[in-house]
KEKE-3310 file (N, C-alpha, C; in steps of 0.2 Angstrom, whole numbers, plus 5000, padded with zeros to 4 digits):
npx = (5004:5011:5019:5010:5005:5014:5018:5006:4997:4982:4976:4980:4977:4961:4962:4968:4956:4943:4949:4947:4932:4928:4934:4927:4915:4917:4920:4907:4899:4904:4905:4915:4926:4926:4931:4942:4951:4950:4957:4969:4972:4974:4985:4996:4996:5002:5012:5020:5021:5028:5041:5041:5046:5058:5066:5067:5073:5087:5089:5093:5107:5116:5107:5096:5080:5063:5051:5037:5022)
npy = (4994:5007:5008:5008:5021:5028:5029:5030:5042:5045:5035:5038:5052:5049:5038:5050:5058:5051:5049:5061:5063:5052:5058:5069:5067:5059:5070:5076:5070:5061:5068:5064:5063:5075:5084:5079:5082:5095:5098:5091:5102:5114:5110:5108:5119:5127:5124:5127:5142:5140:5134:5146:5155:5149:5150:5160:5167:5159:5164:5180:5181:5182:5191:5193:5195:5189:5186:5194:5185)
npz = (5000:5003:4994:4984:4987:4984:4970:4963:4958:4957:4967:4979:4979:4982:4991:5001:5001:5007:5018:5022:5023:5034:5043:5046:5047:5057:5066:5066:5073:5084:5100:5108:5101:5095:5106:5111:5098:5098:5111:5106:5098:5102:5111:5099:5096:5107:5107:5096:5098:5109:5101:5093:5100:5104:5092:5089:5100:5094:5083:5087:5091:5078:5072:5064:5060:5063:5048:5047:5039)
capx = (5000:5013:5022:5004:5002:5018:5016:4999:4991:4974:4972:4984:4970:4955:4961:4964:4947:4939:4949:4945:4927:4927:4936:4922:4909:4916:4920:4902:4893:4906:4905:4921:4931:4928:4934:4948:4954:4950:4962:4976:4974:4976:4992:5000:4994:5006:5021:5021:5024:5034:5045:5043:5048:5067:5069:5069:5082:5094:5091:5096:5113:5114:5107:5091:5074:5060:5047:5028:5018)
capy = (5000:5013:5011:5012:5029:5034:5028:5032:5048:5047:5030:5042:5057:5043:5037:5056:5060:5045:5048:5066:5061:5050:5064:5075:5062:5059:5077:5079:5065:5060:5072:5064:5067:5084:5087:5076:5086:5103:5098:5091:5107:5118:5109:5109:5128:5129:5121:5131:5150:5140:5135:5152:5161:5146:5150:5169:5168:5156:5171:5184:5184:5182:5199:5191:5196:5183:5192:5190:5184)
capz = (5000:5004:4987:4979:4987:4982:4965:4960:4965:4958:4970:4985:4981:4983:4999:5007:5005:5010:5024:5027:5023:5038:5051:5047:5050:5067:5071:5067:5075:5089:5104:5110:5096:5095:5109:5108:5093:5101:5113:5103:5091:5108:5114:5096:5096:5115:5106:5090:5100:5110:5097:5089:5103:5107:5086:5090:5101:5090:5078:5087:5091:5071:5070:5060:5059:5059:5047:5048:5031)
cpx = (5004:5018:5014:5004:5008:5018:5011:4995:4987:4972:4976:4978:4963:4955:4961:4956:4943:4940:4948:4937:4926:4928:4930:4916:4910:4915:4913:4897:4896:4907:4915:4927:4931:4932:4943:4953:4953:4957:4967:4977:4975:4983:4997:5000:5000:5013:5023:5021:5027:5041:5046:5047:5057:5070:5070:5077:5085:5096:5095:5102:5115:5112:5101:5084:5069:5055:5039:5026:5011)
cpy = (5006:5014:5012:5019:5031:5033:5031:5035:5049:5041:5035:5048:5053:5045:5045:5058:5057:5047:5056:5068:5060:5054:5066:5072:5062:5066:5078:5075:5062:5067:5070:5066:5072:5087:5083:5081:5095:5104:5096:5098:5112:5117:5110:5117:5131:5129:5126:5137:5148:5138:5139:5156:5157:5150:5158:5172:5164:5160:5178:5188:5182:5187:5195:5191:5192:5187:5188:5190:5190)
cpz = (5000:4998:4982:4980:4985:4974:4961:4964:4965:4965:4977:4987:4982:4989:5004:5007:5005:5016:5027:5028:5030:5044:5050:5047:5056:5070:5074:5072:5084:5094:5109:5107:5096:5099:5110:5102:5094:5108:5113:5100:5098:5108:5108:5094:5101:5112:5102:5092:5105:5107:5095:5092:5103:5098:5086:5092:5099:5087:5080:5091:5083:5068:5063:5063:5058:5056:5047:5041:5030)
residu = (UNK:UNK:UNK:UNK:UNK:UNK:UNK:UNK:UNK:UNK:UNK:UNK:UNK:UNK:UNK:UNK:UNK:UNK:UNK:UNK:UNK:UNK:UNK:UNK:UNK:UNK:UNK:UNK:UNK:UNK:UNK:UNK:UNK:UNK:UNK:UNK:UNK:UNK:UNK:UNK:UNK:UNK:UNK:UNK:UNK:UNK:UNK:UNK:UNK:UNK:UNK:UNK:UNK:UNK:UNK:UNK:UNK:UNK:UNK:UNK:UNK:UNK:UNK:UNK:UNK:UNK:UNK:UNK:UNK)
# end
């Protein structure tokens, strides 16, 4: 299977939205997932400005600017 997907990416495009099909069923229909995913998407929210802030300071004694999009 994981040379199919990397082989063939109309059966690679099939399977992801089958499978993002199925999340958005459970998101909708499971009350615990939801919340399951509301709390993982938090904690990776916590990590991601705290690595923003460790990657700041590598930057600057470098004398580099991180710039915003």
């Amino acid at each position: 299977m994981k040379n199919r997907r990397a082989t063939d990416e109309v059966f690679a495009n099939k399977e992801r939205a089958l499978n993002k099909a199925h999340t958005k069923h459970l998101y909708e229909t499971n009350p615990e997932f939801q919340e399951k995913v509301k709390i993982y998407n938090k904690e990776k929210s916590r990590e991601n400005v705290k690595y923003k802030g460790k990657y700041e300071e590598l930057l600057e004694p470098m004398n580099f600017k991180l710039v915003e999009n």
